[in-house]
C-alpha positions as a Markdown table, in Angstrom:
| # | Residue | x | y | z |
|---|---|---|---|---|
| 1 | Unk | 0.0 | 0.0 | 0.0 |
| 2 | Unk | 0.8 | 3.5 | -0.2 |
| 3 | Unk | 2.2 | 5.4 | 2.9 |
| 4 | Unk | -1.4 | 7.3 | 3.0 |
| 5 | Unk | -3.9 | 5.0 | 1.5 |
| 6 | Unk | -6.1 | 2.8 | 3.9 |
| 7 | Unk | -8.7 | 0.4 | 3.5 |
| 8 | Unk | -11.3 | 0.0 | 6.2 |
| 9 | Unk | -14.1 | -3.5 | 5.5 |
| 10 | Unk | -17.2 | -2.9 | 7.5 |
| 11 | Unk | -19.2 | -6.2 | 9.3 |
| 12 | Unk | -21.6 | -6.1 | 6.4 |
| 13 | Unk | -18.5 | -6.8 | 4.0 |
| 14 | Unk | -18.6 | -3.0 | 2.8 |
| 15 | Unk | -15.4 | -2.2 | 1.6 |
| 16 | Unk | -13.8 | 1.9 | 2.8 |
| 17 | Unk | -11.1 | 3.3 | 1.2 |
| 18 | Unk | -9.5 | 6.7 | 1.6 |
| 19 | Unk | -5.9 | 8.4 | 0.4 |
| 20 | Unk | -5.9 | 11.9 | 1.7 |
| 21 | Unk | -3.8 | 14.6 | -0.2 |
| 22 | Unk | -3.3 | 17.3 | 2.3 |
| 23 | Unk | -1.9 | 19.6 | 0.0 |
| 24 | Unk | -6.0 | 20.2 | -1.7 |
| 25 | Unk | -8.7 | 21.7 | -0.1 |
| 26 | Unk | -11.2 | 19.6 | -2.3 |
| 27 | Unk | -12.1 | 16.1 | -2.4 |
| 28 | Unk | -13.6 | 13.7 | -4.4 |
| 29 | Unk | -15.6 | 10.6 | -3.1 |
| 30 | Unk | -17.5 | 8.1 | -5.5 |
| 31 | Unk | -19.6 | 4.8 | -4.6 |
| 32 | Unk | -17.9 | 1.7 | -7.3 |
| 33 | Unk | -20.3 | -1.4 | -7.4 |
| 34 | Unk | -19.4 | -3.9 | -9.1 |
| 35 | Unk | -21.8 | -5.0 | -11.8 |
| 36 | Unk | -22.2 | -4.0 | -15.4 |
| 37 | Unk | -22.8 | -5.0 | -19.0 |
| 38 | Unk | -21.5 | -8.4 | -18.4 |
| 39 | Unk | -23.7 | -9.4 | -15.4 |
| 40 | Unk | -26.1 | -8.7 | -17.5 |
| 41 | Unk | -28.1 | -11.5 | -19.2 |
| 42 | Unk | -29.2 | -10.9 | -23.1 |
| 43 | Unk | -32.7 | -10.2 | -22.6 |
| 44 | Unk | -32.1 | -7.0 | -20.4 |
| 45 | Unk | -29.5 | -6.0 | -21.6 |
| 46 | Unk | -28.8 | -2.3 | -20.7 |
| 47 | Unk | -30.6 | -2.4 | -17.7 |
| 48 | Unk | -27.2 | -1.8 | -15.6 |
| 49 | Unk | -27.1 | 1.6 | -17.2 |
| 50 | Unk | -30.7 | 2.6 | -17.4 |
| 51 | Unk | -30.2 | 1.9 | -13.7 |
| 52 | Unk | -27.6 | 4.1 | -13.5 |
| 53 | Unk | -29.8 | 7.1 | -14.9 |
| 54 | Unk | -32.8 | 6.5 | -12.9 |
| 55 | Unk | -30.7 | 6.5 | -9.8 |
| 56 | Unk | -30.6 | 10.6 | -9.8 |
| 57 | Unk | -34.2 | 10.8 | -10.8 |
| 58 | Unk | -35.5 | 10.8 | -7.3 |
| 59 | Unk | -34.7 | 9.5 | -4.0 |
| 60 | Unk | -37.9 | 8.5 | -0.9 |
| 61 | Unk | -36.6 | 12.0 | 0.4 |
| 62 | Unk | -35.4 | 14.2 | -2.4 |
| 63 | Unk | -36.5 | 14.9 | -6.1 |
| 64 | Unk | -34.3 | 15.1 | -9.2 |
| 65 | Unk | -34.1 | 18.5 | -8.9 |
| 66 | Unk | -33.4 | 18.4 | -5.2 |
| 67 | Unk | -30.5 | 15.9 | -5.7 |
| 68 | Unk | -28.9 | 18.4 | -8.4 |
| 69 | Unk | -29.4 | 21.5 | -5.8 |
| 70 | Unk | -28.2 | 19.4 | -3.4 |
| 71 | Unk | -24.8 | 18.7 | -4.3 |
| 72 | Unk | -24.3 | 22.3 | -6.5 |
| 73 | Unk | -25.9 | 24.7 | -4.3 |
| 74 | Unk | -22.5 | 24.1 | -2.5 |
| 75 | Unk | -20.6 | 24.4 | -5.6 |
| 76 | Unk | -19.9 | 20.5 | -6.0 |
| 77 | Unk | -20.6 | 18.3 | -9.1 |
| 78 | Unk | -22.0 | 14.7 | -9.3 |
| 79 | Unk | -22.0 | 12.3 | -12.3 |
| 80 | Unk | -21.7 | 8.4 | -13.0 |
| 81 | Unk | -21.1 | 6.2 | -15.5 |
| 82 | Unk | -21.6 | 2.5 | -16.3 |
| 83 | Unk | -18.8 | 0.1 | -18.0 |
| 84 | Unk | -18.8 | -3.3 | -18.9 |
| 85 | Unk | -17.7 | -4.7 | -15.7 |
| 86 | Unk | -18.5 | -1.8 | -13.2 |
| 87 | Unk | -20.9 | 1.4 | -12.5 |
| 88 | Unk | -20.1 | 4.1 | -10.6 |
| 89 | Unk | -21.3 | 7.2 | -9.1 |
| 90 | Unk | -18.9 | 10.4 | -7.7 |
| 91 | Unk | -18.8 | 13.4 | -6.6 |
| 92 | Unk | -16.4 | 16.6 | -6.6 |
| 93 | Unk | -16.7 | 18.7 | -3.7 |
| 94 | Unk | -14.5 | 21.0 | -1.3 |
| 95 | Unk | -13.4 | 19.1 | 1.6 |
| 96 | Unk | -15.7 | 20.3 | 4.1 |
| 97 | Unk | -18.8 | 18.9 | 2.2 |
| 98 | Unk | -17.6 | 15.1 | 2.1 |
| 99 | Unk | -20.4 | 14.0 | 4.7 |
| 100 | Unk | -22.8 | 15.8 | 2.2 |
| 101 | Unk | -21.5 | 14.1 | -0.8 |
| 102 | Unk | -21.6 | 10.9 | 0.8 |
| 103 | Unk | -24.8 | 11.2 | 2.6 |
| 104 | Unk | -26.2 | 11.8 | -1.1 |
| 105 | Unk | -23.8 | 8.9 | -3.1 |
| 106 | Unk | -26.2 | 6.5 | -0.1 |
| 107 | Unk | -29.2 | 8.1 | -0.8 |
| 108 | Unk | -29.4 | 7.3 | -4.9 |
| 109 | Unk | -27.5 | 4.0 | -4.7 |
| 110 | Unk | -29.8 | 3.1 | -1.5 |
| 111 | Unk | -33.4 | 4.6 | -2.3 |
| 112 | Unk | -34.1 | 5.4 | -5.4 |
| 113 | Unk | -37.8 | 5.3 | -6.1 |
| 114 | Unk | -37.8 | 4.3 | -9.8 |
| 115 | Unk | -40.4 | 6.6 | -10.5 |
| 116 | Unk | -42.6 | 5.1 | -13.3 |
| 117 | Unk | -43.1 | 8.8 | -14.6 |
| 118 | Unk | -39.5 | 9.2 | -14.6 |
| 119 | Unk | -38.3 | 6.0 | -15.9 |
| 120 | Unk | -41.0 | 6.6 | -19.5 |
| 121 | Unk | -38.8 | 10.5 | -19.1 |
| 122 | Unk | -35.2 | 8.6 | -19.3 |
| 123 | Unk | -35.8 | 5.8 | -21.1 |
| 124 | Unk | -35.9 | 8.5 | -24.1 |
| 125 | Unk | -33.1 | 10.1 | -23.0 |
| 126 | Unk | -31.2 | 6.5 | -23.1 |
| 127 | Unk | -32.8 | 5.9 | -26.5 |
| 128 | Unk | -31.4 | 9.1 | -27.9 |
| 129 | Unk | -27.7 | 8.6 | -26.2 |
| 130 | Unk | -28.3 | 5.1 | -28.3 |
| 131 | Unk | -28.9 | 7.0 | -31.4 |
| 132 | Unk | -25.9 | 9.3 | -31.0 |
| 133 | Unk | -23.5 | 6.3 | -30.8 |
| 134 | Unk | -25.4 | 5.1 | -33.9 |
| 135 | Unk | -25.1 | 8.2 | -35.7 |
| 136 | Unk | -21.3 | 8.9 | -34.4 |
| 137 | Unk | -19.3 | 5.5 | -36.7 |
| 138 | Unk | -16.2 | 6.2 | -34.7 |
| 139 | Unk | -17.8 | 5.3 | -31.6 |
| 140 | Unk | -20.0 | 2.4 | -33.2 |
| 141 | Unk | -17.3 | 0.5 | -35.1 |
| 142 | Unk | -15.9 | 0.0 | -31.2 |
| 143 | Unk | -19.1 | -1.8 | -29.7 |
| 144 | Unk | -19.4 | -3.8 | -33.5 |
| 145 | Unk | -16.2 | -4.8 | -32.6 |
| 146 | Unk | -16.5 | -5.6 | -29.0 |
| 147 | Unk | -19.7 | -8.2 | -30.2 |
| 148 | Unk | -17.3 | -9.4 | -33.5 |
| 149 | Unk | -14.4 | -10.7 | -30.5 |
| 150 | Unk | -16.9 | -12.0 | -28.1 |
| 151 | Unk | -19.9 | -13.2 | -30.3 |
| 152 | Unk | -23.1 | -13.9 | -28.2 |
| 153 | Unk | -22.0 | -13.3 | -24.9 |
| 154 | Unk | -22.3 | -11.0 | -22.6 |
| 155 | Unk | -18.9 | -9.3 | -22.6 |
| 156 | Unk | -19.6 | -8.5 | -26.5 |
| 157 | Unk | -22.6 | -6.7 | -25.8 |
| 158 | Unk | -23.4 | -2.8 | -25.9 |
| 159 | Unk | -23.2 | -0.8 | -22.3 |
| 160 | Unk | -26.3 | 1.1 | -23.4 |
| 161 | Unk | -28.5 | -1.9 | -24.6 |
| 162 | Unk | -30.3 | -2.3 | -28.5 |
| 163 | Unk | -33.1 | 0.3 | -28.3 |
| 164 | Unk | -36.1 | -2.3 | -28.8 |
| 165 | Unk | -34.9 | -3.5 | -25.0 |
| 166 | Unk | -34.2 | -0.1 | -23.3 |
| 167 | Unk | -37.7 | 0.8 | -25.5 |
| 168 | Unk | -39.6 | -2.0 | -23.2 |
| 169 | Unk | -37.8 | -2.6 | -20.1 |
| 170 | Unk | -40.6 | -2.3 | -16.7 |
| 171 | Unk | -39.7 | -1.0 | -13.8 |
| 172 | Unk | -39.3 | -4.2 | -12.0 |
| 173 | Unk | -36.5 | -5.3 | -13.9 |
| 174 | Unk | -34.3 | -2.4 | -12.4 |
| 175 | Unk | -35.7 | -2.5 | -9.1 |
| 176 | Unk | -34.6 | -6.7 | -9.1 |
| 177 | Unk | -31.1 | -5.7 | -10.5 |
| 178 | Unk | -30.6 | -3.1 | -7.8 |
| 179 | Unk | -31.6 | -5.3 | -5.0 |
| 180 | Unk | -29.7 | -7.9 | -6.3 |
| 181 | Unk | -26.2 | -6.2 | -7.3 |
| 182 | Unk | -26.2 | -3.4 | -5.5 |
| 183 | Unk | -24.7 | -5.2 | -1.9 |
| 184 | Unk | -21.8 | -3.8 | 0.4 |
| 185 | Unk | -19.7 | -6.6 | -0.8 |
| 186 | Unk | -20.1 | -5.6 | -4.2 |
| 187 | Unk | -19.4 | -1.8 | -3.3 |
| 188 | Unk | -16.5 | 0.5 | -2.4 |
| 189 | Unk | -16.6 | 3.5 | -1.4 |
| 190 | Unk | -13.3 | 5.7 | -1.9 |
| 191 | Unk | -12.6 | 9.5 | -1.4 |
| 192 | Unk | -9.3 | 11.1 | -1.5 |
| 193 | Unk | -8.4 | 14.8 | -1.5 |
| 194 | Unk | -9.1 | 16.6 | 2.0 |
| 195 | Unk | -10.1 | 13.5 | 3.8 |
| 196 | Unk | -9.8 | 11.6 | 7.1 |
| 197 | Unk | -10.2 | 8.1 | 6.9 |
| 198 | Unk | -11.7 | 7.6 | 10.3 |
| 199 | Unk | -13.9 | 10.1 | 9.9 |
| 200 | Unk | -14.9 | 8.3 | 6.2 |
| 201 | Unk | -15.6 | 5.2 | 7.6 |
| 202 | Unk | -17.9 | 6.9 | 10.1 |
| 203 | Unk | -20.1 | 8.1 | 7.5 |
| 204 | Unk | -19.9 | 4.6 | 5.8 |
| 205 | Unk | -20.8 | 2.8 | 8.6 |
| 206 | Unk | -23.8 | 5.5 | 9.2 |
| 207 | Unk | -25.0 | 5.5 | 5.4 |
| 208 | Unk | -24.1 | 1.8 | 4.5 |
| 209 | Unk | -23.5 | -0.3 | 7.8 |
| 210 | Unk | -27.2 | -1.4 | 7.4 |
| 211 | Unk | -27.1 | -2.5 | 3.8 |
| 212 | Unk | -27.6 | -6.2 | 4.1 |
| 213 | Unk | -25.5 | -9.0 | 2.5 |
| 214 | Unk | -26.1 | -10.6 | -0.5 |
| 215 | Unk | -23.7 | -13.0 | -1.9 |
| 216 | Unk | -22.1 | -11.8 | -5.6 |
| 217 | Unk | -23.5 | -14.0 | -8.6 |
| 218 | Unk | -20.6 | -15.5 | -10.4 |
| 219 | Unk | -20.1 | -14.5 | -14.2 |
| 220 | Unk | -19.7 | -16.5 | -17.3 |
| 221 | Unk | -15.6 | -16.6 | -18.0 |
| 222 | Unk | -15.5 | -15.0 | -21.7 |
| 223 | Unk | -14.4 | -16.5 | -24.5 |
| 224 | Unk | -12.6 | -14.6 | -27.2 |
| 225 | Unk | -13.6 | -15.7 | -30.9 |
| 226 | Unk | -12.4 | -13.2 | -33.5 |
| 227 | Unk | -14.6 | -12.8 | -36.7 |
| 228 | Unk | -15.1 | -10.2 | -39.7 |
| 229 | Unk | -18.1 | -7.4 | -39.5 |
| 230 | Unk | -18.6 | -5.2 | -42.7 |
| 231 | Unk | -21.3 | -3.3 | -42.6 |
| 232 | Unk | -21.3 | -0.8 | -46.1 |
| 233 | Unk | -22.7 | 3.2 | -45.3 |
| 234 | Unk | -22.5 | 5.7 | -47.1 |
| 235 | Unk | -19.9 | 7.9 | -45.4 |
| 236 | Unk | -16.8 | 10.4 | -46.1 |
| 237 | Unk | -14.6 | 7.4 | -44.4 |
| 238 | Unk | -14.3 | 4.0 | -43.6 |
| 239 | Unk | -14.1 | 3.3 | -39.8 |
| 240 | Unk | -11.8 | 0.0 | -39.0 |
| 241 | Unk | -10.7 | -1.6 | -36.1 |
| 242 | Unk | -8.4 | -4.7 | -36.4 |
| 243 | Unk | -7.1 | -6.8 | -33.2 |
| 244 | Unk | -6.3 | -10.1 | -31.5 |
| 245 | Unk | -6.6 | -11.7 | -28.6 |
| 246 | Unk | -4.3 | -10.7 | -25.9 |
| 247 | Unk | -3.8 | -10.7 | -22.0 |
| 248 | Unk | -5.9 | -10.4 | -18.8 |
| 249 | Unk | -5.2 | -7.9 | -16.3 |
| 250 | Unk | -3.5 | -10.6 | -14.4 |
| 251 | Unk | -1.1 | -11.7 | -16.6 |
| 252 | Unk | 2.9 | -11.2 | -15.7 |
| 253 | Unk | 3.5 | -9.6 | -19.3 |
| 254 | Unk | 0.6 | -6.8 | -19.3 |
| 255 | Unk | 3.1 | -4.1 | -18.1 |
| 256 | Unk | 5.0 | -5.4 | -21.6 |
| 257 | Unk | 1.9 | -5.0 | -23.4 |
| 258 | Unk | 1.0 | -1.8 | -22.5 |
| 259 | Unk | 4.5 | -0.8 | -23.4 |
| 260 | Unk | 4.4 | -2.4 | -26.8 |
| 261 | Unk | 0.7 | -0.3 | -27.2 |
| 262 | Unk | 2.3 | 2.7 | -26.7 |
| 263 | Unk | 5.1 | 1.9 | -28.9 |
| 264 | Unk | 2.8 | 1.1 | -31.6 |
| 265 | Unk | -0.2 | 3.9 | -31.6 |
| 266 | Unk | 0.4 | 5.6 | -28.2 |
| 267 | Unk | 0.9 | 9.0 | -29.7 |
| 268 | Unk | 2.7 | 11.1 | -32.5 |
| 269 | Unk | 5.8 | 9.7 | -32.4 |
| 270 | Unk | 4.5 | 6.0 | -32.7 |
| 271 | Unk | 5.2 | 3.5 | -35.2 |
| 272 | Unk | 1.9 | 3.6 | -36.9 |
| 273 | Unk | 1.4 | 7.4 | -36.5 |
| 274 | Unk | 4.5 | 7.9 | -38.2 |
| 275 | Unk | 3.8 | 5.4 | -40.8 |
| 276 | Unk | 0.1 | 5.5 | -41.3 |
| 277 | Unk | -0.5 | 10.0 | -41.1 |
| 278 | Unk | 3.5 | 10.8 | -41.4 |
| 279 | Unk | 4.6 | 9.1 | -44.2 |
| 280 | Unk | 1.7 | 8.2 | -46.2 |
| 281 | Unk | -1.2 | 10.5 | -44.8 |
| 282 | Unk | -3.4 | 7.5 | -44.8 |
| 283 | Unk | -5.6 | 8.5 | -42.4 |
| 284 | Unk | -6.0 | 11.5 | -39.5 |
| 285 | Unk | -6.7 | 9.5 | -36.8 |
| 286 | Unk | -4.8 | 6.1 | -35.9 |
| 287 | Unk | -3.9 | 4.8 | -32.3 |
| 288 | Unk | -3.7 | 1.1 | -30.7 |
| 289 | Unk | -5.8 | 0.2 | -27.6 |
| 290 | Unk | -5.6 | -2.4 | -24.9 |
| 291 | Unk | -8.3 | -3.9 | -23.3 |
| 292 | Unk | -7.8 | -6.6 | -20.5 |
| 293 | Unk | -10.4 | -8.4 | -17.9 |
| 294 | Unk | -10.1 | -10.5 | -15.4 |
| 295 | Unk | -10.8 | -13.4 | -17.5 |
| 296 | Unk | -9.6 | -12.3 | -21.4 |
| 297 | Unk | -8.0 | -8.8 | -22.8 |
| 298 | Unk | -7.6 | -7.8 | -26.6 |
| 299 | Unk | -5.1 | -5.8 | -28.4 |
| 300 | Unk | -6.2 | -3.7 | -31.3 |
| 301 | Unk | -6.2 | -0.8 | -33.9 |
| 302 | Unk | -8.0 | 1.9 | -35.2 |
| 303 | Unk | -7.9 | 4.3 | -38.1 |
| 304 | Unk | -10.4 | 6.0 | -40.5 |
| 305 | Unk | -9.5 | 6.7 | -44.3 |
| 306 | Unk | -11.2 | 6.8 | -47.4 |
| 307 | Unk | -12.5 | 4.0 | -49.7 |
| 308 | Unk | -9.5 | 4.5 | -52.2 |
| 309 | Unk | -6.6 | 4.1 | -49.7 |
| 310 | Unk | -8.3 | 1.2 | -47.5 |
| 311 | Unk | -6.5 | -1.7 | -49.2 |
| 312 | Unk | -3.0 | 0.5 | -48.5 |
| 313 | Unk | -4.2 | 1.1 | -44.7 |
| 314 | Unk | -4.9 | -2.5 | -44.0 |
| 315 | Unk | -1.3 | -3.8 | -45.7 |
| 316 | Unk | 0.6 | -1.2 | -43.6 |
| 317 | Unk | -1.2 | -2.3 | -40.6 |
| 318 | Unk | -0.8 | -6.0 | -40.7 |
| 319 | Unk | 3.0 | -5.5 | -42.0 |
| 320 | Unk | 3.5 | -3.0 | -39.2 |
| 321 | Unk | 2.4 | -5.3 | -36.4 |
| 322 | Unk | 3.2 | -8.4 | -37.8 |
| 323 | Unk | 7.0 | -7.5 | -37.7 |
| 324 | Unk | 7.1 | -5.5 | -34.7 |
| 325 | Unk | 8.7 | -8.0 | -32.6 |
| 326 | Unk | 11.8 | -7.8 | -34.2 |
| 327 | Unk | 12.2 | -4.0 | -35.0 |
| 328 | Unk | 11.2 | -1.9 | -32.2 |
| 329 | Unk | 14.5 | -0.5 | -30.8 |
| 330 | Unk | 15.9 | 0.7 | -27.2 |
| 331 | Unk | 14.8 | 3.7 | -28.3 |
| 332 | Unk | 11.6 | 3.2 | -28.9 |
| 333 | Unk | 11.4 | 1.2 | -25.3 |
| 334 | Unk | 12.7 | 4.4 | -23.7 |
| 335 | Unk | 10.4 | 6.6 | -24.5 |
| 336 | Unk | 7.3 | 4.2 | -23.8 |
| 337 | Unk | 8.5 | 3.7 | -20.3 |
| 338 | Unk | 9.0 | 7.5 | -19.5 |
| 339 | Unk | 5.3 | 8.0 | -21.5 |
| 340 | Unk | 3.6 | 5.4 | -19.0 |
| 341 | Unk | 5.6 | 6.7 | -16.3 |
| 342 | Unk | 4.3 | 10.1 | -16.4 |
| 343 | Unk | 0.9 | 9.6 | -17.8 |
| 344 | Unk | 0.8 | 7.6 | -14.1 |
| 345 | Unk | 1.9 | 10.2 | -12.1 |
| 346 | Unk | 0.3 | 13.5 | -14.2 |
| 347 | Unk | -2.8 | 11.2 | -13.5 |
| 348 | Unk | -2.4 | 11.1 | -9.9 |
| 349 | Unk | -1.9 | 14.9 | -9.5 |
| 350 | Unk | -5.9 | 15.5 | -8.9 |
| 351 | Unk | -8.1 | 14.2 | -6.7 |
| 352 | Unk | -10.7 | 12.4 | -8.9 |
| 353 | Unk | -7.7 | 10.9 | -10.9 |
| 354 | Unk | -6.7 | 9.5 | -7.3 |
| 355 | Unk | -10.1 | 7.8 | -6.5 |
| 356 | Unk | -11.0 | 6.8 | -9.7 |
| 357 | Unk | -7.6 | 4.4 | -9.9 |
| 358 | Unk | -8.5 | 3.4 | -5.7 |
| 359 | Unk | -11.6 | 2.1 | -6.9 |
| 360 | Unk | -10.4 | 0.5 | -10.1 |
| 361 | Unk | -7.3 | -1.5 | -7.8 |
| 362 | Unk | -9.9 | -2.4 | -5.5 |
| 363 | Unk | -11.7 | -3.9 | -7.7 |
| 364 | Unk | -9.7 | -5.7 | -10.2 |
| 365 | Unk | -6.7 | -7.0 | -8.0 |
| 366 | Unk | -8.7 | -6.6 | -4.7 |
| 367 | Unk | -5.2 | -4.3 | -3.4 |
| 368 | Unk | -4.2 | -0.6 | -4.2 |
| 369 | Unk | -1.5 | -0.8 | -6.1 |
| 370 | Unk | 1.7 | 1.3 | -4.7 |
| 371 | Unk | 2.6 | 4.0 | -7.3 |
| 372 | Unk | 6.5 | 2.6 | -6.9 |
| 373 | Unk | 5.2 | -0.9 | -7.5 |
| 374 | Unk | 4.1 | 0.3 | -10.7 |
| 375 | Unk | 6.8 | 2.5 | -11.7 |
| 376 | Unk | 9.4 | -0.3 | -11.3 |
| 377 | Unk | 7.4 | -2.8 | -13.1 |
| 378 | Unk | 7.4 | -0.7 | -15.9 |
| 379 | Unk | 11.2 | -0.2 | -15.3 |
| 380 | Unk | 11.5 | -3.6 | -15.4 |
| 381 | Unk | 9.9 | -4.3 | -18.7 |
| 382 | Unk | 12.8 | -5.6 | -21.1 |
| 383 | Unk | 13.0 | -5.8 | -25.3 |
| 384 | Unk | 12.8 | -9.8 | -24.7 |
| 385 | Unk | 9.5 | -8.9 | -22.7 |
| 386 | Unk | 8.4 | -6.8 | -26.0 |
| 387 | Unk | 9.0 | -9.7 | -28.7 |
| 388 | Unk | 7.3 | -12.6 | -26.1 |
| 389 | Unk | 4.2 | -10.6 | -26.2 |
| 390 | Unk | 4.0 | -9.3 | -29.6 |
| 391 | Unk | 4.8 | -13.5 | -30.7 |
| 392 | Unk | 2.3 | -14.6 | -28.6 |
| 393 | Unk | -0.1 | -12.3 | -30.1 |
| 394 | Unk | 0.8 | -13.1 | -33.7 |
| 395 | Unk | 2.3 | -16.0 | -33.9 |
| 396 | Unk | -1.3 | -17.8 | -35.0 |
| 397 | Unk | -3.8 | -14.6 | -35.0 |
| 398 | Unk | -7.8 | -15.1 | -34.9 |
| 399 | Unk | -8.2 | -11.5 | -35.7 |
| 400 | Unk | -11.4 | -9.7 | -34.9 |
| 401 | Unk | -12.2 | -7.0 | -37.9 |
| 402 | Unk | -14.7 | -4.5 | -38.3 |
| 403 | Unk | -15.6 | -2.0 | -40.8 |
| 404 | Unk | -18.1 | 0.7 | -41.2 |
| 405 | Unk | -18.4 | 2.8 | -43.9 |
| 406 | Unk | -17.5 | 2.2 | -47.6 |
| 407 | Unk | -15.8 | -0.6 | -46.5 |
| 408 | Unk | -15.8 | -2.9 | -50.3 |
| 409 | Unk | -11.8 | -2.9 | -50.8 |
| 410 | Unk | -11.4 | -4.1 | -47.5 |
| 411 | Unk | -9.3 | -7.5 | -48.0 |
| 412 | Unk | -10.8 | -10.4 | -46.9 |
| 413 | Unk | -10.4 | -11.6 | -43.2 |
| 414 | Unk | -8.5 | -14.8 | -44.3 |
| 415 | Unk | -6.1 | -12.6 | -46.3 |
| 416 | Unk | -5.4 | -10.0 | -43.2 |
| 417 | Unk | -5.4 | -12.8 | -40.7 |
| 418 | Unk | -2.3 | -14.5 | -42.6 |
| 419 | Unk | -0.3 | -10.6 | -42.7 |
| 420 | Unk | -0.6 | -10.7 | -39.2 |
| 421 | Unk | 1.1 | -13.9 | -38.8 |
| 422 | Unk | 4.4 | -13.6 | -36.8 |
């Protein structure tokens, strides 16, 4: 652990975690439970962030309204967000209004009333953020290519849910998923800024000690499957995502692979920037991703370009990262680790950046990762490192591809799986 972060677990199996930064005078304090898209099963799917809406649309003691006045009359701000394995719900306040923020983070996580007259008032505001994504490609391609990797499952499904579910869903489906998911063992609550930890588990105790428990329901493990989705629009570019299967967020090597993302489309100076917009102005937009679970992670790219330079794009792609085992140089390494490194500690320089890391340690390795921990595992990262992962990745690739847009001189998936071959 850190020499100021501290981890309380109350009798109900409540976890309370707090890492003050005395130098602030604000603070910021969220609520993490952990459920999302894939708890979810397919016939209610998007109920986990409908849920998430309708928990600031009125509480047994406060309206919408008064939940927004609540927090802002003292010049704080509150928001949430669902992912596919978490939702959360924060706040950003001065220090002296922590037992405020809290008192309200219990309040819409504990007693929400699910108006019906509210939920028939969100449920279109859902249904237009669902038609946003659809009319925004860049965004879709990423959810078409989430459901191309995992293929009828729950891990490949959208975070907002297909309208014609989200259209239809009663009120007693969100009510059953709150009472079911939303249990002290599956939440954390975490402020950091201007806090005292005994003084945070107080209000804990007060706001959640009563909450009873309720065992978690285990998850089906993912399987990663790979696959080809072309879906031909008429639009200005064609939107494609290429990747592979690569490492949980337990695996020794994913300090290596994060290293090797960077190296490949973690900025301007990367291999496929340079190559892709540099050199051969392919495309304006290209950067690699990694995503890694508990259970399965993927390793992929993106770019957008038009329909007469997408066979070019998807042969420098494939060439790029099929022979980047053997040519990235010391370099290269370098400047990855001092990237990581100070992406890590510009993030930790506020508050929320503080918390929201807390809660994701918590819940993904159970532990808060020490900063130094971190920093010298990505010191320790070596080119040998660099070439394992990138083989294991390519050595026999079941790429997942997607493409949206005028998409027709795409080569076919057969062809672009054996490029990436190490």
């Amino acid at each position: 652990m850190t020499e100021t972060f501290r981890l309380t677990t109350l009798a109900n199996g409540m976890r309370i975690a707090s890492e003050p930064m005395p130098h602030l005078l604000t603070s910021a304090v969220g609520v993490w439970v952990d459920v999302g898209t894939r708890h979810e099963h397919e016939s209610v799917n998007g109920v986990s962030h409908l849920l998430e809406h309708m928990a600031f649309k009125g509480t047994e003691t406060r309206s919408a309204k008064q939940i927004a006045e609540s927090i802002e009359d003292v010049g704080g701000s509150l928001n949430a967000y669902t992912s596919r394995e978490h939702t959360a719900y924060h706040a950003r306040i001065m220090g002296g209004d922590l037992p405020l923020a809290t008192e309200i983070l219990a309040d819409i996580v504990e007693h929400s009333t699910l108006d019906q007259e509210e939920l028939e008032r969100e449920r279109k505001v859902v249904l237009e953020e669902i038609g946003q994504v659809e009319d925004t490609p860049d965004d879709l391609v990423f959810d078409l290519w989430q459901e191309t990797a995992y293929p009828d499952q729950p891990l490949g499904r959208s975070i907002l849910g297909p309208p014609e579910i989200v259209e239809a869903m009663p009120r007693q489906v969100l009510a059953e998923h709150m009472q079911r998911n939303y249990a002290p063992e599956q939440m954390i609550l975490v402020a950091t800024g201007q806090v005292e930890h005994d003084r945070l588990v107080e209000l804990g105790q007060r706001w959640f000690g009563d909450l009873p428990r309720s065992p978690a329901e285990p998850f089906a493990k993912a399987e990663y499957r790979g696959g080809d989705l072309r879906e031909d629009r008429e639009l200005e570019q064609v939107h494609l995502v290429l990747g592979v299967e690569a490492l949980t967020c337990h695996d020794p090597d994913i300090y290596a692979l994060n290293l090797y993302s960077s190296i490949m489309g973690g900025g301007m100076s990367s291999r496929l920037f340079q190559e892709v917009r540099e050199k051969r102005g392919l495309a304006y937009s290209v950067f690699s991703f990694v995503n890694a679970f508990p259970d399965t992670g993927t390793f992929g790219v993106y770019a957008g370009t038009g329909e007469g330079d997408l066979d070019e794009l998807a042969r420098v792609l494939t060439d790029e990262l099929a022979g980047s085992a053997d040519r990235i140089s010391e370099v290269e390494l370098v400047r990855a680790k001092a990237q990581a490194k100070a992406g890590l500690l510009m993030g930790l320089e506020h508050c929320a950046g503080v918390c929201e890391d807390a809660a994701r340690h918590l819940l993904t390795y159970g532990r808060r990762i020490p900063r130094d921990e971190i920093l010298s595992r990505i010191d320790a990262v070596t080119h040998d490192d660099i070439r394992r992962v990138a083989r294991r990745m390519f050595q026999a690739p079941k790429p997942a591809v997607t493409a949206l847009g005028p998409c027709r001189k795409l080569p076919e998936h057969d062809l672009l799986a054996a490029r990436l071959r190490h």
